[in-house]
C-alpha positions in Angstrom: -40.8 -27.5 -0.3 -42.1 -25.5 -3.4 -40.5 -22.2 -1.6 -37.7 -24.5 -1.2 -36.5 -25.0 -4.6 -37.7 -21.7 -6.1 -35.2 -19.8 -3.7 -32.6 -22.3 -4.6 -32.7 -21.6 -8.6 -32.7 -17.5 -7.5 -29.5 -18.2 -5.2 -28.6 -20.4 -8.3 -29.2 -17.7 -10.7 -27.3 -14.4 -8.9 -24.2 -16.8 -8.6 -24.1 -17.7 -12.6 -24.5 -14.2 -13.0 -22.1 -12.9 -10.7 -19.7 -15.2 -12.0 -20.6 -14.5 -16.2 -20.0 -10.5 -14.4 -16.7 -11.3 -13.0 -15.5 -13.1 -15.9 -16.3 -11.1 -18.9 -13.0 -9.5 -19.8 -11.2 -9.0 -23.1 -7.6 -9.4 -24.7 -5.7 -8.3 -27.5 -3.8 -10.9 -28.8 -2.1 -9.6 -32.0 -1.7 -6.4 -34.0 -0.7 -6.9 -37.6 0.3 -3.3 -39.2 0.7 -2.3 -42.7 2.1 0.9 -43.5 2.7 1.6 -47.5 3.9 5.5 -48.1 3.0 5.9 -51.8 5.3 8.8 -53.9 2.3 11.6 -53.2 3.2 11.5 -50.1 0.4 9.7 -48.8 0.2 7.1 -46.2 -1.8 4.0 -46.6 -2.6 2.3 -43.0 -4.3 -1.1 -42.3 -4.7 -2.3 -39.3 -5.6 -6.0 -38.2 -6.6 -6.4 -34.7 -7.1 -9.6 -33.0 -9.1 -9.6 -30.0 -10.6 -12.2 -27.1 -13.5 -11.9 -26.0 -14.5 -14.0 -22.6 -18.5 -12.9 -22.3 -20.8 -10.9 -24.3 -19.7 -7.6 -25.8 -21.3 -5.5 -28.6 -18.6 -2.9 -29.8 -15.3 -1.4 -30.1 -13.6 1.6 -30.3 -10.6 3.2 -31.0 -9.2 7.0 -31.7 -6.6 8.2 -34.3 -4.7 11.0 -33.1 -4.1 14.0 -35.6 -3.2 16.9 -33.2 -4.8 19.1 -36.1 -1.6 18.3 -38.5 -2.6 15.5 -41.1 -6.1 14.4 -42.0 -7.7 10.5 -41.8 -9.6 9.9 -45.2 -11.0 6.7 -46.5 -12.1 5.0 -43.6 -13.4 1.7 -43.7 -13.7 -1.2 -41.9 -14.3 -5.0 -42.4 -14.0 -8.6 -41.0 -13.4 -12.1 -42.2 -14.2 -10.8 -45.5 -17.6 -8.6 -44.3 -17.7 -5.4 -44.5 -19.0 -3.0 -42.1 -21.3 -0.3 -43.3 -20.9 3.1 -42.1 -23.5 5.5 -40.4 -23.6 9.1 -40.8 -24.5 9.5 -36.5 -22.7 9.6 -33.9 -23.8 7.0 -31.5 -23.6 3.2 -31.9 -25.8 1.2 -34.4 -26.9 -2.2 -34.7 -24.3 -5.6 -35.3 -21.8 -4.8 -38.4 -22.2 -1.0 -38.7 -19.6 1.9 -37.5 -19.6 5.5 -37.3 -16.8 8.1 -37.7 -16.4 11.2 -35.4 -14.4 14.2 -37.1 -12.6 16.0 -34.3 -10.1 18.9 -34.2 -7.1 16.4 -32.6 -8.7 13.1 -33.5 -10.9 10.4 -35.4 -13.1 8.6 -33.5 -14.3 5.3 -34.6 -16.8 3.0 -33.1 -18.3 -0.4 -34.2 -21.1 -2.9 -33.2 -21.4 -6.7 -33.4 -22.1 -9.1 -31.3 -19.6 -11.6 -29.8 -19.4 -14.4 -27.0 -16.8 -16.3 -25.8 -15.3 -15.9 -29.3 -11.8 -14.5 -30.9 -12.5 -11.7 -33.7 -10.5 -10.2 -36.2 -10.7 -6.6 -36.8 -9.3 -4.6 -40.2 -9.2 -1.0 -39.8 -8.2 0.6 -43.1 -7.3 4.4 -43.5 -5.4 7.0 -45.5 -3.3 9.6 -43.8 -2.5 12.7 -45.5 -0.1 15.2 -44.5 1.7 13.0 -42.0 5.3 12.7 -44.2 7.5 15.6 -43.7 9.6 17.0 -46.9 12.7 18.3 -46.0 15.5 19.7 -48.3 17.8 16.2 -47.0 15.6 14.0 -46.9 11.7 12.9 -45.9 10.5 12.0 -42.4 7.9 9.2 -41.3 7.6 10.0 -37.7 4.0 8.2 -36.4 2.6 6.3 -33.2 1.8 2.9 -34.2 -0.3 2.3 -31.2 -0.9 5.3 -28.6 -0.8 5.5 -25.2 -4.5 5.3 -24.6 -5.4 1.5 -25.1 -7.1 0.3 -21.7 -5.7 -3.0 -22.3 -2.2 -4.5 -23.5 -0.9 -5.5 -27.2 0.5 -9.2 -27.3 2.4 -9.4 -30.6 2.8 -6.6 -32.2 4.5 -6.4 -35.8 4.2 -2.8 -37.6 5.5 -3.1 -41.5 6.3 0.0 -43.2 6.7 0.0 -47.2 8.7 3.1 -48.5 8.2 3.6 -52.2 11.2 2.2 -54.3 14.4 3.6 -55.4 16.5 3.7 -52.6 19.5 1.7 -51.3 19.1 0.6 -47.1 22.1 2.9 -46.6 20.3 5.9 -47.2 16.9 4.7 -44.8 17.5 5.2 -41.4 14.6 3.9 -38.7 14.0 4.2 -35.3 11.8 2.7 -32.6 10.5 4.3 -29.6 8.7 2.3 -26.6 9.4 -0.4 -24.3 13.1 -1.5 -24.8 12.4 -5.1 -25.3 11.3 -4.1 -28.5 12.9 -3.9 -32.1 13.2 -1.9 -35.8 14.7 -4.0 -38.6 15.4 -2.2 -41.7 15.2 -5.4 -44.4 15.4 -3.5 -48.0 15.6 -0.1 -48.8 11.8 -0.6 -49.0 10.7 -2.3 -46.0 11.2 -2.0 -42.5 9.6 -3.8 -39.6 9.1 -3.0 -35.8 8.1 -5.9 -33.5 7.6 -6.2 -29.9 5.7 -8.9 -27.4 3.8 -7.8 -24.4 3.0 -4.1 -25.2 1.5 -2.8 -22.1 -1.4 -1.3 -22.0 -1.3 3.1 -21.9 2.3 2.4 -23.5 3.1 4.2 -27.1 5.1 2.3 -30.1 6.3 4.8 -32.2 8.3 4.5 -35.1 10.6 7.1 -36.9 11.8 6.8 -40.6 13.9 9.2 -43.0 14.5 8.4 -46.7 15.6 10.3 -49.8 12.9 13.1 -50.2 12.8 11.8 -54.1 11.0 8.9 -53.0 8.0 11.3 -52.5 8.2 14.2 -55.2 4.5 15.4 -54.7 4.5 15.2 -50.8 3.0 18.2 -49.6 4.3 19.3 -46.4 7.5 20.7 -47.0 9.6 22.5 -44.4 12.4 23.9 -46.1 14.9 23.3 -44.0 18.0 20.7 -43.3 16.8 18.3 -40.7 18.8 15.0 -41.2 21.6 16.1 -38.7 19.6 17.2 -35.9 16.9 13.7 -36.2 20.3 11.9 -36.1 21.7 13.8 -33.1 18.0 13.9 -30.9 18.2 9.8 -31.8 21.7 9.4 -30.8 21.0 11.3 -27.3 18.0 8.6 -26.7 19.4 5.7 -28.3 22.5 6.9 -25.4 20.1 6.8 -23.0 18.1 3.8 -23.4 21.4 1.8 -23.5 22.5 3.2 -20.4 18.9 1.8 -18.8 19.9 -1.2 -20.7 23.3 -1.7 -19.3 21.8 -1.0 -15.7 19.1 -3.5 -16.0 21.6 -6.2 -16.6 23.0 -5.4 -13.2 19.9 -4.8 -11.8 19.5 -8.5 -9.9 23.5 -8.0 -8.5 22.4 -4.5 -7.8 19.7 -5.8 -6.0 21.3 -8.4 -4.2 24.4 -6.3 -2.9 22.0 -3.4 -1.9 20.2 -5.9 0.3 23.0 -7.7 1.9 24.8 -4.5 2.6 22.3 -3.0 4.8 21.6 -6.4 6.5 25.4 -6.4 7.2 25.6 -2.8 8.6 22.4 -4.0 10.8 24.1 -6.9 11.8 27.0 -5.7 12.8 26.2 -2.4 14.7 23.8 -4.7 16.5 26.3 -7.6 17.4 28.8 -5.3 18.9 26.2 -2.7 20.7 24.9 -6.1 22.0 27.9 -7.3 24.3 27.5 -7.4 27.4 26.8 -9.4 30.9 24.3 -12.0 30.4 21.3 -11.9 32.2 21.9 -14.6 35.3 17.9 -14.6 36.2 17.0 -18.3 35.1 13.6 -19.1 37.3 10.4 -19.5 35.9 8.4 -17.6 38.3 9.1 -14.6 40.5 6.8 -14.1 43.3 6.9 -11.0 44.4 6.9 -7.2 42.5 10.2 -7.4 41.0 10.3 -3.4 41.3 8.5 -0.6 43.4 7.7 1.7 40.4 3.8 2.0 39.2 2.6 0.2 36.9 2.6 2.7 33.9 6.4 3.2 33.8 6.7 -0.9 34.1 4.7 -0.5 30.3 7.6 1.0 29.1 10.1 -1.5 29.8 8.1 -4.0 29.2 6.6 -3.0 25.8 8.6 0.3 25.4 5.2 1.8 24.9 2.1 3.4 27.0 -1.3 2.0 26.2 -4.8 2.3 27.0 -4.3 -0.5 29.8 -1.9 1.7 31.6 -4.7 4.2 32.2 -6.5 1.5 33.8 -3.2 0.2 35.6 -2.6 3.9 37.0 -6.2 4.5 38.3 -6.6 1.3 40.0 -3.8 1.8 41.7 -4.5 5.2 43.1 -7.2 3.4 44.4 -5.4 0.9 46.1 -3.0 3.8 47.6 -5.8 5.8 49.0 -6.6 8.9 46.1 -10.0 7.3 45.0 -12.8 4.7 45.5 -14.7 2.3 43.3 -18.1 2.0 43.6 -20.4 -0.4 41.2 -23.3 1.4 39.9 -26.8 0.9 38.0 -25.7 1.4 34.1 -27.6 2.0 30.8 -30.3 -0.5 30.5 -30.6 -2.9 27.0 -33.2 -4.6 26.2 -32.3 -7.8 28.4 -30.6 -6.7 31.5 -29.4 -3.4 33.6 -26.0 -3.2 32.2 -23.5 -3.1 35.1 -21.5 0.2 35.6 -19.0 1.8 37.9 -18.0 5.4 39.5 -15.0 6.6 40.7 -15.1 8.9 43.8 -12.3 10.9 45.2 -10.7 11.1 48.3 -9.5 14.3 50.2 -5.9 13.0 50.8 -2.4 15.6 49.6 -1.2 14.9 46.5 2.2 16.2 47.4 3.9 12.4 46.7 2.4 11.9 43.8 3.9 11.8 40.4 3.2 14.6 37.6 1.3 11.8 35.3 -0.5 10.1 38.4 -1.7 14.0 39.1 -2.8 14.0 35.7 -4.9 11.7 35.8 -6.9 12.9 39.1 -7.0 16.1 37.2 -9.1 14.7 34.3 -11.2 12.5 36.7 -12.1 15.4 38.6 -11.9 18.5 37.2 -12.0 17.9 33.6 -14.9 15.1 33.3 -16.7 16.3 36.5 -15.8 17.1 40.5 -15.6 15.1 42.7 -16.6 11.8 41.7 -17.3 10.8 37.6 -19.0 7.4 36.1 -17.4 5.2 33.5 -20.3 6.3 30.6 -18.9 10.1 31.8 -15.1 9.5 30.9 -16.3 7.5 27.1 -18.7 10.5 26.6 -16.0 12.8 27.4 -13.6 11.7 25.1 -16.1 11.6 22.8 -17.0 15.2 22.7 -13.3 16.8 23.7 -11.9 14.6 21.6 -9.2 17.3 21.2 -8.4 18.2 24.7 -8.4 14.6 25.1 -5.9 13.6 23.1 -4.0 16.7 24.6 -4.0 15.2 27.6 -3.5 11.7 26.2 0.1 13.0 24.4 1.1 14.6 27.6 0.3 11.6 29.6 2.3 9.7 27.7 5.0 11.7 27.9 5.1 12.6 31.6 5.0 9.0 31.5 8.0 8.0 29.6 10.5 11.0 30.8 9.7 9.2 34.2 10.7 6.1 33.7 13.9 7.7 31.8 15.3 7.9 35.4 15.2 4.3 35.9 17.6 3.9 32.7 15.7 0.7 31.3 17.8 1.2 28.4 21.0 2.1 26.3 21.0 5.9 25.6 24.0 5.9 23.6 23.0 2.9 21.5 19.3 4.7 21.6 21.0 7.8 20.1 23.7 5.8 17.0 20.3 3.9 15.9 18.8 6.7 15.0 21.1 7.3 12.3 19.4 4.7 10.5 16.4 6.6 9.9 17.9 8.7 7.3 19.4 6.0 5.0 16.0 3.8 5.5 13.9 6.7 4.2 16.4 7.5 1.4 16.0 3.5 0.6 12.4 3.4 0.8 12.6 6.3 -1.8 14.9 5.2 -4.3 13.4 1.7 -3.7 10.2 3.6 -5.5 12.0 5.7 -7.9 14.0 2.5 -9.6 10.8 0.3 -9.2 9.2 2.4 -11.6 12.2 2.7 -13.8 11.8 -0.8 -14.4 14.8 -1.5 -12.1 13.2 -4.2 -10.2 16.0 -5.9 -8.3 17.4 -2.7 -7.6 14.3 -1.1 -6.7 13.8 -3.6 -4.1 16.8 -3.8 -3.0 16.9 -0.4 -1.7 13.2 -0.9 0.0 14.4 -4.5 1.6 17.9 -1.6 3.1 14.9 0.4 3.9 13.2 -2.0 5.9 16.2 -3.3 7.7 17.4 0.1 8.6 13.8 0.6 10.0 14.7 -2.7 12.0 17.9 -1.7 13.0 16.6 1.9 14.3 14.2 -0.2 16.3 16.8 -2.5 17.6 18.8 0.5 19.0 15.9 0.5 21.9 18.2 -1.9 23.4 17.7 -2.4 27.3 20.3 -2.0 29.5 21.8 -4.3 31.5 19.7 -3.6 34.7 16.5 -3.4 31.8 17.6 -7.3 30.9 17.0 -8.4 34.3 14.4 -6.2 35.8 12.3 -7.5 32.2 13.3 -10.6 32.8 12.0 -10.5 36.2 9.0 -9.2 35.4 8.2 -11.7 32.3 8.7 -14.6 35.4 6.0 -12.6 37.3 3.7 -12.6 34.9 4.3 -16.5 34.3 3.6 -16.9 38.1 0.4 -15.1 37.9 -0.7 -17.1 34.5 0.2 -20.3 36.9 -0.3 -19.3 39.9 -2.9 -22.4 41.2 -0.1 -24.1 40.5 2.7 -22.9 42.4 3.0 -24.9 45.9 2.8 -21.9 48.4 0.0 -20.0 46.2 -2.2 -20.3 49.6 0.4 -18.3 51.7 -0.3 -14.8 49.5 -2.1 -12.6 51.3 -5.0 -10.1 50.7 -2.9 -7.0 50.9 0.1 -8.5 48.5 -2.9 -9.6 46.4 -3.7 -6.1 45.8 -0.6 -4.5 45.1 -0.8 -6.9 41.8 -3.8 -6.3 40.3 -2.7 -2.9 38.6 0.9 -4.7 37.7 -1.3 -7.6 36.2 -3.6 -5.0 33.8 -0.6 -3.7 32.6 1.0 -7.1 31.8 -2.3 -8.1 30.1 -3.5 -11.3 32.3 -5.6 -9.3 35.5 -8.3 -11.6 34.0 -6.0 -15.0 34.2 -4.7 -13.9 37.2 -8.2 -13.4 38.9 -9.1 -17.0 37.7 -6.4 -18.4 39.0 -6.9 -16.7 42.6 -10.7 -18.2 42.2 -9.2 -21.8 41.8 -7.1 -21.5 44.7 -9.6 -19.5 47.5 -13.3 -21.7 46.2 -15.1 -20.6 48.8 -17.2 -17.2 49.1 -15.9 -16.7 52.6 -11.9 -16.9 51.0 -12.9 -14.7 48.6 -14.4 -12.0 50.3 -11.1 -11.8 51.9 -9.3 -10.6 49.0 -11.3 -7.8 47.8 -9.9 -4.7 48.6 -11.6 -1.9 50.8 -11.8 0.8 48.0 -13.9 -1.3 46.4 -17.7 -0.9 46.7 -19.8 -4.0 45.1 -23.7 -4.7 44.7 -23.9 -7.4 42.5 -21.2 -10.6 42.2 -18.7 -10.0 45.3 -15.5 -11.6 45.9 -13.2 -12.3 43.1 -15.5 -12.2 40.6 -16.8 -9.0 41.1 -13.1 -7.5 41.3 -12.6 -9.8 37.9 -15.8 -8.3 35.8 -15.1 -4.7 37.6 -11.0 -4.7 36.2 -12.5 -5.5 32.8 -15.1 -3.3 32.5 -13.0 -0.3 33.6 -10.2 -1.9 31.0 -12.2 -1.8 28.1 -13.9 1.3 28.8 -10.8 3.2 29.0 -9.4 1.7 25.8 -12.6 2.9 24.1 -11.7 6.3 25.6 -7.9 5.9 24.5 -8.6 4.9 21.0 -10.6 8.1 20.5 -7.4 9.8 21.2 -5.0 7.9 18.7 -8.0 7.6 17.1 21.9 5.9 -31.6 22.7 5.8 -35.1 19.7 4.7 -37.2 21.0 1.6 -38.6 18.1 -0.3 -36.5 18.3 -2.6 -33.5 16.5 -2.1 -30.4 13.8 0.6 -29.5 14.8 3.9 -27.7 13.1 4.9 -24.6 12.8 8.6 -26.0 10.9 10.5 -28.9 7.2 9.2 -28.7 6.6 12.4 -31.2 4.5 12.6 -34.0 0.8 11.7 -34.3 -1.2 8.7 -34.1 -2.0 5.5 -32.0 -4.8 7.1 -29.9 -6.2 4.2 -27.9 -9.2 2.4 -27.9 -11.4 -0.6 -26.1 -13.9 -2.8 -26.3 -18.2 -1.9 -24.7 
């Protein structure tokens, strides 16, 4: 009992920790910016971070890109009115100190505290020198308020920028770059503000600003040139674009919509009117007989329009049952309980003049390929295994063989077969563009053109239309296979006969219910005696005899082959909203929490 509970508070343990694991996860919930340009042309950053933390952390970090242009001085950092004290290394320290890393594109700076379960504050003060431009027309602010490196996203954002006085709003002009949601307000001819909700994470906010260059007489990086007319033209061309995405977007869900029903109606209607034709008049329930003299592998294509594993099976037994090969029940591989059951196939001398190309194939691989003359079950699997190339050689050209046979039977439509396939080309062009506008942020559209994608893709598979001889030979066939699924319970199910029996068992494996239909045969014929009857003389049995035996051997052979098989397939700068453009200058970095 004492085992008992100390195993309990372990299991106990592992899930509260697992959980705490999964859980512990951080957000940043609000970036408050000040940006104050002072007439030295010096810019005066402070940042205030608010971040939730759900579980324990014990840092944070964040980089300041410079690209090697402008310089970060006077870092500092502090909280709810503490401040940090800074270490002259460069890995973390204990609770409430920071360290700085000086790099030729960057500044690096990392702090430790400890937090749980708790919303901090963060206030990241710096001084960026060299980072206004001077030009002979006017001066140029042109910075990433938050880079394209933060792990996680911003939720309000609100950036403040304080020019030095003197100037009339007229003669500011601002710009925003980032998601479009967001916007620039120029309030004075001192103070401007960018704002935005929902910044996603790895996304830059940049901001852009000109002024009268004698709002900063000792700014220091001068260019010498006239700038004002090209900044206004490159902002114009992004401002032209963005609005353009804008204008899209708001037909984006109509977009959507009409891209979908479109294709649904081009469907539609190609399939309506490729469609008419006779009904099919077969009504019954069951068919008892073979509703069709072809072999069971070309039956797989109308009824599935495909050739699988089973059909292997299907085609082997029965080339047995015409006389090309015997069964025979063997000793297996021995497990640890039993002597596992196993079965060899023998061939007989008999000219294969009347048989099919496929069915030839298949004695070929039994008998020459695998081994001569007769080859085991464990043979064929290890043979697949190890020529896993040849054979799926031979596993294309079965299927092949295969399916250009039972093209003479005309199971289905060629010409609608041939239109369909038409609709391959616009549903891959859909399922394109249906990418391309997704990740322009053209939702509706975007999946408007993968739902035409998929419907195209739906109607190129409709255009396998059967014929109307296909119509009633499946239907025919779907009636057999009910009548062997029931076939205790048909009246007459007494007056089969052995050799009828087993013409079906290799139609029954390809319509997937030989073991149903072997079941059902036991219900009917009880007795040991009834059941001998009915198992055929190429088969060879030393364990379970009778139905059984033909049952557990159909099954085995089945799902041997399908191991085998699968190895085979084996604007103008007055302000308003933010361009999509630009995202030049310096700054932002990114940053996270450890």
């Amino acid at each position: 009992m004492k085992h008992r509970h100390w195993l309990f508070l372990i299991l106990l343990v592992l899930v509260v920790f697992n959980s705490s694991a999964k859980a512990r996860d951080y957000e940043i919930t609000a970036l408050a910016m000040d940006v104050a340009v002072d007439a030295d042309g010096l810019v005066h950053v402070v940042e205030k971070r608010t971040v939730q933390f759900n579980g324990a952390y014990t840092g944070f970090y964040q980089s300041i890109e410079t690209g090697g242009e402008f310089t970060v001085q006077n870092l500092s950092l502090k909280e709810a009115g503490r401040s940090y004290e800074r270490l002259e290394q460069s890995s973390p320290g204990p609770a409430g100190t920071y360290f700085v890393l000086e790099k030729a594109d960057e500044t690096y700076v990392d702090w430790s505290f400890n937090a749980q379960d708790e919303e901090r504050t963060f206030i990241l003060s710096y001084t960026l020198d060299g980072v206004i431009l001077k030009h002979k027309d006017s001066a140029e602010l042109y910075y990433k308020f938050v880079g394209d490196k933060w792990l996680k996203p911003h939720g309000e954002v609100l950036i403040t920028v304080t020019l030095p006085p003197g100037a009339a709003p007229s003669e500011v002009k601002a710009w925003g770059h980032g998601p479009a949601h967001g916007s620039v307000q120029i309030l004075s001819g001192s103070k401007l503000q960018w704002q935005i909700s929902d910044l996603p994470a790895k996304t830059i906010l940049a901001g852009r600003v000109t002024f009268p260059p004698s709002l900063v007489p000792s700014a220091r990086r001068l260019t010498g040139k006239e700038a004002l007319p090209d900044i206004i033209a490159e902002e114009t061309k992004w401002a032209a674009k963005i609005n353009r995405a804008r204008r899209y977007r708001r037909m984006d869900p109509l977009l959507g919509a009409a891209l979908t029903a479109f294709s649904a109606f081009i469907v539609f209607s190609f399939w309506r009117r490729r469609s008419e034709g006779p009904a099919v008049k077969f009504k019954e329930k069951y068919y008892k007989e073979l509703p069709a003299d072809y072999p069971p592998a070309e039956l797989a294509v109308l009824y599935r329009r495909h050739v699988s594993g089973a059909d292997l099976t299907a085609t082997i037994l029965d080339l047995a049952r015409r006389g090309w090969l015997a069964i025979e029940e063997i000793s297996g591989p021995r497990n640890i309980f039993k002597d596992k059951g196993s079965y060899k196939f023998m061939q007989k001398e008999k000219d294969q003049a009347d048989l099919l190309a496929y069915e030839k194939q298949v004695l070929a691989l039994l008998f020459e390929d695998i081994a001569e003359g007769e080859v085991t079950l464990e043979q064929i699997r290890e043979y697949a295994k190890r020529e896993r190339k040849r054979f799926a050689e031979f596993w294309s050209d079965w299927r092949r063989e295969i399916t250009k046979e039972a093209e003479k039977h005309h199971f289905y439509n060629k010409e609608v077969q041939k239109k369909s396939r038409w609709f391959y080309l616009p549903a891959v062009f859909g399922l394109i563009l249906g990418t391309m506008f997704s990740v322009a942020e053209m939702f509706f559209t975007g999946f408007g053109f993968l739902a035409a994608g998929v419907i195209f893709l739906v109607g190129a598979a409709l255009g396998d239309r059967r014929s109307a001889k296909g119509r009633l030979e499946f239907a025919k066939w779907r009636a057999f296979r009910r009548y062997l699924q029931h076939f205790s319970r048909v009246g007459d199910a007494r007056a089969v006969s052995a050799g009828i029996w087993e013409k079906y068992i290799p139609y029954a494996v390809t319509l997937g219910v030989a073991k149903r239909a072997f079941q059902e045969m036991e219900i009917v014929f009880s007795t040991a005696e009834e059941q001998a009857h009915f198992v055929p003389h190429w088969f060879v049995y030393r364990g379970r005899g009778g139905l059984a035996g033909m049952s557990q051997m159909t099954e085995t052979v089945g799902r041997s082959v399908l191991t085998a098989a699968g190895q085979a397939s084996s604007g103008s700068g007055a302000g308003g909203g933010f361009s999509g453009g630009g995202g030049g200058g310096f700054g932002g970095g990114g940053g996270g929490a450890r």
